[in-house]
C-alpha positions in Angstrom: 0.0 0.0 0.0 2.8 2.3 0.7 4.3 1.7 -2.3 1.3 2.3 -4.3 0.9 5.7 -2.5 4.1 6.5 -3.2 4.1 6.1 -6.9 1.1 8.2 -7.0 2.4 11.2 -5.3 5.7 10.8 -7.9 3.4 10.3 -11.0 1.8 13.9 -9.4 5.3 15.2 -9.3 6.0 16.2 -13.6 2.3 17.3 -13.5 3.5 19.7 -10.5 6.7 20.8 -12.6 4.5 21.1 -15.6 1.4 23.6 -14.3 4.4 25.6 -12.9 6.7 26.0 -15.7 3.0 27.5 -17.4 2.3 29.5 -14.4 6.2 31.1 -14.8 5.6 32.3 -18.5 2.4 33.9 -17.5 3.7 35.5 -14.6 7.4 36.7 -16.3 5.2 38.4 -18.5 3.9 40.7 -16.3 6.8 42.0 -15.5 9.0 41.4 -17.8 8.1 44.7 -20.1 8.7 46.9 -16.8 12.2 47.1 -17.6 11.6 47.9 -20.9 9.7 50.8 -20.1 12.5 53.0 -20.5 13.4 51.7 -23.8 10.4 52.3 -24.7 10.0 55.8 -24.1 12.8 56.3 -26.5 12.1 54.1 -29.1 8.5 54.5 -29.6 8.1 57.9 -28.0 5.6 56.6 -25.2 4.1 59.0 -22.9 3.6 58.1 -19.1 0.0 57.0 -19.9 1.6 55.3 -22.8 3.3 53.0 -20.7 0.8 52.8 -18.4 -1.4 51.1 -20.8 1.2 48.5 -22.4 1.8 47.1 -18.7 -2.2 47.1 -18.0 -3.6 46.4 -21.1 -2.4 42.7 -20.5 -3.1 42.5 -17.1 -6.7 44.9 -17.6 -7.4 41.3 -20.2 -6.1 38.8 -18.1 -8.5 40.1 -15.0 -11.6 40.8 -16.9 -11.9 37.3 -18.9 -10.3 35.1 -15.8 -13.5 34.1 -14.6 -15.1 33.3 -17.4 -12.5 31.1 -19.1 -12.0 29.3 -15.3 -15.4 28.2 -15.7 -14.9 27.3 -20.0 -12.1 25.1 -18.5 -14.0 23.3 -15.8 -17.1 22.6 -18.4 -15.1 21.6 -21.8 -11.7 20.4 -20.2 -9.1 21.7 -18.2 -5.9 20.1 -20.2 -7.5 21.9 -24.0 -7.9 25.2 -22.2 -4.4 25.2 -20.5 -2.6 24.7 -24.0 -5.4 27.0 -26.2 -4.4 29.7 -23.7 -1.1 29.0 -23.6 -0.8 28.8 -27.7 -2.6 32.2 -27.4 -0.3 33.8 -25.3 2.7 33.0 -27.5 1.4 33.9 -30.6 0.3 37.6 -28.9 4.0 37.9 -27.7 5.2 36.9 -30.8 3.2 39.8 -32.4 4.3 42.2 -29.4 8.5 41.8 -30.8 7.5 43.5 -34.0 5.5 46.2 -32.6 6.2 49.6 -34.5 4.2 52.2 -32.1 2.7 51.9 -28.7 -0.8 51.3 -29.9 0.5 48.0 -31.3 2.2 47.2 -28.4 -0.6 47.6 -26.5 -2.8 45.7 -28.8 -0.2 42.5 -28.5 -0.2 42.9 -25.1 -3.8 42.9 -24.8 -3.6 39.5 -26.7 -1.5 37.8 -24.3 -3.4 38.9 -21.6 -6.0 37.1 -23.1 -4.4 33.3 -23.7 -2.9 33.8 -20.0 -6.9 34.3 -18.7 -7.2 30.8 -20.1 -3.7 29.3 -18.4 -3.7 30.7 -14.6 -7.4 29.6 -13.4 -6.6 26.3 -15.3 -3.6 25.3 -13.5 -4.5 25.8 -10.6 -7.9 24.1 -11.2 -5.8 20.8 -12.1 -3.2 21.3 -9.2 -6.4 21.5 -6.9 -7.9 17.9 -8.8 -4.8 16.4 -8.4 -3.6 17.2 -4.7 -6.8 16.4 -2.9 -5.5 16.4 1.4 -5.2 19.8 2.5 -1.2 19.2 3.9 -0.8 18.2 0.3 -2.5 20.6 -1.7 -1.0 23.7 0.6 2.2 22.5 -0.1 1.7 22.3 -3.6 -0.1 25.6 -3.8 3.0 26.8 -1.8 5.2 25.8 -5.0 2.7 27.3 -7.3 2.3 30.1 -5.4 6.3 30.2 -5.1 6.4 30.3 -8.4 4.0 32.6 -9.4 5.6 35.4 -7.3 9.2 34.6 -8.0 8.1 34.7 -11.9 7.0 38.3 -10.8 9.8 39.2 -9.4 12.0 37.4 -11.8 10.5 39.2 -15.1 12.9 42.0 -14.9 16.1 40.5 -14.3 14.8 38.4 -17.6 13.8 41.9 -19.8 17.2 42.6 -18.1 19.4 40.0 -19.8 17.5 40.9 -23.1 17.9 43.7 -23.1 21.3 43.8 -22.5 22.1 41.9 -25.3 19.0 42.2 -28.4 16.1 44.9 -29.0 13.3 45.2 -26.4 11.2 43.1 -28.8 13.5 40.1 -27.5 11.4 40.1 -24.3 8.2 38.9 -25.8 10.3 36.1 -28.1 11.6 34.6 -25.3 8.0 34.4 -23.9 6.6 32.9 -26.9 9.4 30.2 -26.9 8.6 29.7 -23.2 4.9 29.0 -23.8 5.9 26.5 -26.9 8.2 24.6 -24.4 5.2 24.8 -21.7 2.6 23.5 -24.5 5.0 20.7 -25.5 5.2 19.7 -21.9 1.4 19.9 -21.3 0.5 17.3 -24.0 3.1 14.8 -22.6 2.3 14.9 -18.7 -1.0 16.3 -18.3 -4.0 14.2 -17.9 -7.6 16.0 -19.0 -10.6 16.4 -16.7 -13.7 18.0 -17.0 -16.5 18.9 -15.0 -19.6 18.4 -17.5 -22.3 19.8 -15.1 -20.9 23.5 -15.3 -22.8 25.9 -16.9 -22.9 27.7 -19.8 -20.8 31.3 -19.6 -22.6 34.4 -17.9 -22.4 36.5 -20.9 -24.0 39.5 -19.5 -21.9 39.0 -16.2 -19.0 39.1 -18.2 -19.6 41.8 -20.6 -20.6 43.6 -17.4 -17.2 43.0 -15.5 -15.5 43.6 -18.6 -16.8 47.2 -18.7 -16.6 48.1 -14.9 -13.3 46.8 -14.4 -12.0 48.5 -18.1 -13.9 51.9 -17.1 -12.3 52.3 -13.6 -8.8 51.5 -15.3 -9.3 54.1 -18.2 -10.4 56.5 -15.7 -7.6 56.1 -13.8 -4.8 56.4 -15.8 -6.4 59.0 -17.8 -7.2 61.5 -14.6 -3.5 62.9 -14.8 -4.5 64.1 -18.4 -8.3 65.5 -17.6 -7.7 66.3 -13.7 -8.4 64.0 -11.0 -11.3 67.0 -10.1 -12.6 67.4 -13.5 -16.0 66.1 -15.1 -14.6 63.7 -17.2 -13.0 61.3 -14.3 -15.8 62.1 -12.1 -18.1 60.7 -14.7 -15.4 57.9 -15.5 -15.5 56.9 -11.6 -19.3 57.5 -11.3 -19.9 55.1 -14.7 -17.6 52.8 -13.2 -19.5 52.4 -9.3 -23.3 51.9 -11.6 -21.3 49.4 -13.7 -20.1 47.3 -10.7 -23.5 47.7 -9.0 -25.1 47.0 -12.2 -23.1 43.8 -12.3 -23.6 42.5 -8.6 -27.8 42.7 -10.0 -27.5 40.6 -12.5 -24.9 38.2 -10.6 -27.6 37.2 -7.9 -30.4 37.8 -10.4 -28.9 35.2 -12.9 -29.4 31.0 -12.4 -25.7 30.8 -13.0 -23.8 33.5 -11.9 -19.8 33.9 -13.9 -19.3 35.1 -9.8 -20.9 33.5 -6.9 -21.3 36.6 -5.0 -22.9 34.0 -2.3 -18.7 32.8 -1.8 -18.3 36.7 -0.6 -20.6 35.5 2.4 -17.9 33.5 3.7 -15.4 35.2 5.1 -12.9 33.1 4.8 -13.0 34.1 0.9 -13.8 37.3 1.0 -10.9 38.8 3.6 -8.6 36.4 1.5 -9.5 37.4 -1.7 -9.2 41.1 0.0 -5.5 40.0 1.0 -4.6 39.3 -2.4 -5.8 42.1 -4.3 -4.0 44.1 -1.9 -0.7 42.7 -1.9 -1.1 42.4 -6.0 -2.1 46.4 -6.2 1.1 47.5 -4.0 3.9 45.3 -5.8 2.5 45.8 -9.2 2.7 49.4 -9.0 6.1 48.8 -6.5 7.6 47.6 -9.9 5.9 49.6 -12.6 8.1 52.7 -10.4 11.5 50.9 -9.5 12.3 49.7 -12.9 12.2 53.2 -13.8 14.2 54.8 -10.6 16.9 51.8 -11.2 17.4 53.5 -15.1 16.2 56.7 -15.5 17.5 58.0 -12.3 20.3 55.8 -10.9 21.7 55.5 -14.9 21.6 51.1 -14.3 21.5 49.6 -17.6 18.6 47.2 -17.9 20.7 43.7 -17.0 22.3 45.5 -14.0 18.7 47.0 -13.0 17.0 43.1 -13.6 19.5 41.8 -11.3 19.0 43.8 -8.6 15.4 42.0 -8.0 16.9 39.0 -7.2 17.0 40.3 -3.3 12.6 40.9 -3.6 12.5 37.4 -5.9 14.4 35.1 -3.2 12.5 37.0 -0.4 8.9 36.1 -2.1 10.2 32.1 -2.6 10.7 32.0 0.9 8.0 33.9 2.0 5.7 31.5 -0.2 6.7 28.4 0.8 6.6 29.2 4.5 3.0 31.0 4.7 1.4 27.6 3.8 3.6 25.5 6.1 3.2 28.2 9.4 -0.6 28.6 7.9 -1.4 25.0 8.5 0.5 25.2 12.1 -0.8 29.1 13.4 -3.6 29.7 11.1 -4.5 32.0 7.9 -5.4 35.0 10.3 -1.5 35.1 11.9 0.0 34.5 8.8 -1.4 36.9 6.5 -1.8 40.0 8.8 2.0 39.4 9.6 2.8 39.4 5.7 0.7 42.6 5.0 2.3 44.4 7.8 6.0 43.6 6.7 5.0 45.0 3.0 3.6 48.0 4.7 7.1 48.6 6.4 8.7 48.1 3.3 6.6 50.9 1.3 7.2 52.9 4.1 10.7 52.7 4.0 10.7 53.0 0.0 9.0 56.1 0.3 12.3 57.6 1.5 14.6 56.9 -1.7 16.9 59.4 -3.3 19.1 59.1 -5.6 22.4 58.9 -3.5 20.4 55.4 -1.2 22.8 53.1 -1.5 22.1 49.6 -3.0 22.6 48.0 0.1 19.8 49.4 1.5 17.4 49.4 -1.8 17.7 45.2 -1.1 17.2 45.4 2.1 13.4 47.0 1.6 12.8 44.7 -0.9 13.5 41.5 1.8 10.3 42.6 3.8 8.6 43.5 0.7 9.1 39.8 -1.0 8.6 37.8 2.0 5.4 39.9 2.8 4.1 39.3 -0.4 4.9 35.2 0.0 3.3 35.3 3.4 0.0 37.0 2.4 -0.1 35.4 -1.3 0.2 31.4 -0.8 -1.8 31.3 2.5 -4.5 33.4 1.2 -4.8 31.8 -2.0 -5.1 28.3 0.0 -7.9 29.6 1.9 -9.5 31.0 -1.5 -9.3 27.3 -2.9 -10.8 26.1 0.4 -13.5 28.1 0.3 -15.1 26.1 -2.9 -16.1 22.8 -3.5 -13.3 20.8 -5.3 -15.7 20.3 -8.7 -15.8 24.3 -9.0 -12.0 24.2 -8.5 -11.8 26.3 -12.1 -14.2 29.2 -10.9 -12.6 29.7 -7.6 -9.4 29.6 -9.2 -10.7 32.3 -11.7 -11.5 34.4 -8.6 -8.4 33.7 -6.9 -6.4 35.0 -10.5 -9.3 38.0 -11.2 -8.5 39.7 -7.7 -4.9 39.3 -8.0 -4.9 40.8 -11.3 -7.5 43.4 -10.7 -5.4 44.5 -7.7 -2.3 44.6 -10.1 -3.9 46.3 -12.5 -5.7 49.0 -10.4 -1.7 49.1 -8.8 0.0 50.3 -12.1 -3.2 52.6 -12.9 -3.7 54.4 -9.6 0.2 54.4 -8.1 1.0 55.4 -11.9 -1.2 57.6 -12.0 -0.7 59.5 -8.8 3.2 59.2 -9.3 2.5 61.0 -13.0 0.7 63.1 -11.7 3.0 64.5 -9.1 6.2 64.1 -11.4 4.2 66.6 -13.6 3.0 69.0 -11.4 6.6 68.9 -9.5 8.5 69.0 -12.3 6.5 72.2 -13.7 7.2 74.0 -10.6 10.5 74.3 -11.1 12.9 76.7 -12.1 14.5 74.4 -15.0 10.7 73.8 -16.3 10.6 77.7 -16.9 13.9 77.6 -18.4 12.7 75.6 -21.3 10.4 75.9 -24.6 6.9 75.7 -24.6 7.0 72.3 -27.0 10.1 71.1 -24.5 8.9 71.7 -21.6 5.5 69.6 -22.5 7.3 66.6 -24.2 9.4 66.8 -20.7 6.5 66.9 -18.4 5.6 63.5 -20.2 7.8 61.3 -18.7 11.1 61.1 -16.5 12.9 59.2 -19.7 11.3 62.3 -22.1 13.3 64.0 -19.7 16.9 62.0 -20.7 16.5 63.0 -24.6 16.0 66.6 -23.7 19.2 67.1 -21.5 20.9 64.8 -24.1 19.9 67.5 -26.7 20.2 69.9 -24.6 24.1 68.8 -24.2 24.6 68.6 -27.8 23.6 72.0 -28.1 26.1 73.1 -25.7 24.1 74.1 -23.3 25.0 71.9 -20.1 23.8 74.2 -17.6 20.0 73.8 -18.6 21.1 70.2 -19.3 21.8 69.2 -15.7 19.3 71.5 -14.7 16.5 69.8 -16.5 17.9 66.4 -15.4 18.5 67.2 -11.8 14.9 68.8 -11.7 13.1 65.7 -13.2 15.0 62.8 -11.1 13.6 65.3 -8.3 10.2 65.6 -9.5 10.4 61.9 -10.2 11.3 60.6 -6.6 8.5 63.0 -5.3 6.0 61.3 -7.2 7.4 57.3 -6.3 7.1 58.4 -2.4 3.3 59.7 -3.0 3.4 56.3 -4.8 4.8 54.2 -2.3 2.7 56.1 0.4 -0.6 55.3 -1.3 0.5 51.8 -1.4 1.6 51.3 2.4 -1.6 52.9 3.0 -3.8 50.0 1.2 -2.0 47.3 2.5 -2.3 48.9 6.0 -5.6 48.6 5.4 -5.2 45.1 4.4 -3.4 44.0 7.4 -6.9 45.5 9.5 -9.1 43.3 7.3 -7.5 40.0 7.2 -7.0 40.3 11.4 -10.3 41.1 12.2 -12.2 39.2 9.2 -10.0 36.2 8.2 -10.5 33.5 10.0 -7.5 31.5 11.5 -8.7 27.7 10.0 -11.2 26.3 7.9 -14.7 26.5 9.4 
């Protein structure tokens, strides 16, 4: 008998290795383009909204359509639906190498966002079929959960590499050849399963979420444009609320809701699923913003800037696997408070960067950071899985991916958005912005890297004085926005922390 059981827990073992070398494509991906972002700027002239819609245009996809292809997968088969999306994905990234402006790029992107909806819910749906005891499956979801963050982390020192070596388009073909390698692997190990008796997709649920979660975003990161004050994003934000109430109707009006809003009565979900979106909307836009410091102000070329995530990549590994051991020993409740409070120490001490902080102390925020995120991610996303029956395993994996992307997403627009706005305002303020053009001073006001080609010009011309005056003025006007950034960010997980220690309960009830 114990031989038995052991060959079934190593038969599990390559389907383990399998659903996360898919889950690390999908998650390098959202990341990876961060440390292009400079790049970028230069070579396709993006704007700060710009680049604020070629990192959420794939993630804005991947969180809108999650739950609706976690349930296609459960009803026509898990095992088609993890290599359609993955096939998907690497044919958008293969598009994405040969972008020529930013609307294409963001077009790509929104392409791959689309095939990965298909692949996250989908492995973990099969991970949760396959590991059925709770030790088990928290352990496993530990790995995948391990893996999933440290793909995160890992996507810039990847863009990094490339970048250091081929064009910025090299990112996306290295992604396409990891999701051929994952697809080849899928069809080998990976057994199909089904669950027949699911129904048919919500279509108005899903056009509905679709809309909400797409107006908030556009709102968003257009309120530095329009005004945060101004009719536009106040109609954008009042649109978005009538949406989301709009769709919470029809959800409990509808035989067979795309989301159960019944699951948010249980608290275990809901304060978990609260846990992740958090964590996800603070490193997301944590990212979107140090890429950018590491480049454009410190003057790290993009391997040397990849690299130096390895400190916040290690950190969440750790953090991941030992949230759903301590979980299972002290609870969800401990675990998870205790993670969101160390990444609220960490945006707190981020907040004080300047362009003289040493390295040294740049990795040692990011240990409390990564192992804050691992602490709150894995145990919270065990607690999601818990929370619904094993059958459903694809629609609470859908919700588990929806509010971790959602929170990324809303991350990059609202941390983006408040840092643009502040870099702008900042920036126009001072007396290097008066110095300059009318037509310079607006391409400057665009972005931090805009910023680079003026002084560069600027230098040519011979006039180094304005040169460093414009440069010194943006990297200033740049750090004041990250530390509004990282502020607004240690103030949501804050309020993360309060929510998961007074609503999250410690063990399944």
């Amino acid at each position: 008998m114990n031989t038995i059981l052991q060959r079934r827990r190593t038969s599990r073992v390559p389907v383990l290795v399998v659903l996360c070398a898919a889950t690390l494509a999908i998650s390098l991906a959202t990341t990876a383009i961060n440390v292009a972002l400079p790049s970028l700027a230069v070579d396709l002239r993006a704007n700060n909204r710009e680049l604020q819609w070629i990192v959420d245009a794939y993630n804005l996809l991947f969180a809108t359509f999650v739950l609706a292809f976690g349930s296609l997968s459960d009803r026509y088969g898990r095992k088609g639906a993890l290599v359609l999306g993955l096939t998907i994905f690497g044919g958008g990234a293969v598009g994405a190498s040969f972008a020529e402006s930013s609307g294409q790029l963001i077009t790509w992107q929104a392409v791959m966002g689309l095939g990965a909806a298909f692949v996250y819910p989908t492995t973990l749906s099969i991970l949760s079929n396959v590991f059925t005891e709770r030790t088990e499956k928290a352990k496993a979801i530990g790995i995948w959960g391990a893996t999933t963050g440290v793909g995160v982390a890992c996507g810039p020192i990847l863009g990094g590499w490339l970048l250091e070596h081929f064009w910025w388009g090299s990112v996306f073909l290295a992604l396409s050849v990891a999701a051929v390698i994952a697809i080849a692997a899928a069809v080998v190990v990976v057994s199909t399963s089904r669950d027949p008796s699911t129904p048919r997709i919500d279509v108005g649920g899903l056009i509905l979420s679709v809309l909400a979660v797409g107006t908030l975003v556009y709102t968003v990161i257009e309120a530095p444009e329009h005004g945060w004050a101004s009719t536009s994003t106040l109609a954008g934000f009042i649109l978005a609320a009538a949406l989301m109430f709009a769709l919470v109707l029809w959800e409990r009006s509808h035989e067979d809701p795309m989301i159960d809003v019944t699951l948010f009565t249980n608290m275990r979900f809901t304060a978990a699923s609260a846990s992740v979106t958090f964590a996800y909307f603070a490193l997301f836009g944590f990212i979107f913003l140090i890429s950018q410091y590491f480049q454009l102000v410190r003057g790290f070329g993009p391997l040397e800037t990849g690299l130096k995530f390895i400190p916040v990549a290690t950190s969440i590994a750790v953090g991941s696997i030992l949230g759903t051991i301590l979980a299972v020993r002290l609870g969800n409740k401990l675990i998870v408070t205790v993670g969101l409070v160390l990444f609220t120490s960490a945006f707190l001490w981020i907040a004080t960067l300047s362009q003289s902080t040493s390295y040294v102390e740049v990795a040692a925020q990011m240990v409390p950071l990564g192992l804050g995120l691992g602490l709150t991610s894995a145990p919270a996303t065990e607690a999601i899985m818990g929370a619904v029956p094993r059958e459903k395993a694809g629609i609470g994996s859908g919700m588990n991916d929806a509010t971790r992307e959602v929170g990324g997403t809303l991350g990059v627009a609202v941390i983006g958005s408040v840092y643009a706005s502040l870099y702008a305002s900042t920036f126009n303020a001072s007396d290097a912005a008066r110095q300059l053009p009318e037509a310079v001073r607006s391409m400057v006001e665009e972005s931090v890297g805009a910023a680079g080609i003026a002084a560069e010009q600027l230098r040519s011309a011979g006039d180094t004085g304005t040169a460093q005056a414009v440069a010194d003025a943006a990297n200033s006007a740049f750090l004041d926005g990250l530390a509004s950034g990282a502020y607004v960010a240690a103030g949501v997980t804050a309020l993360g922390a309060i929510v998961a220690a007074v609503f999250l309960p410690s063990r399944p009830k």
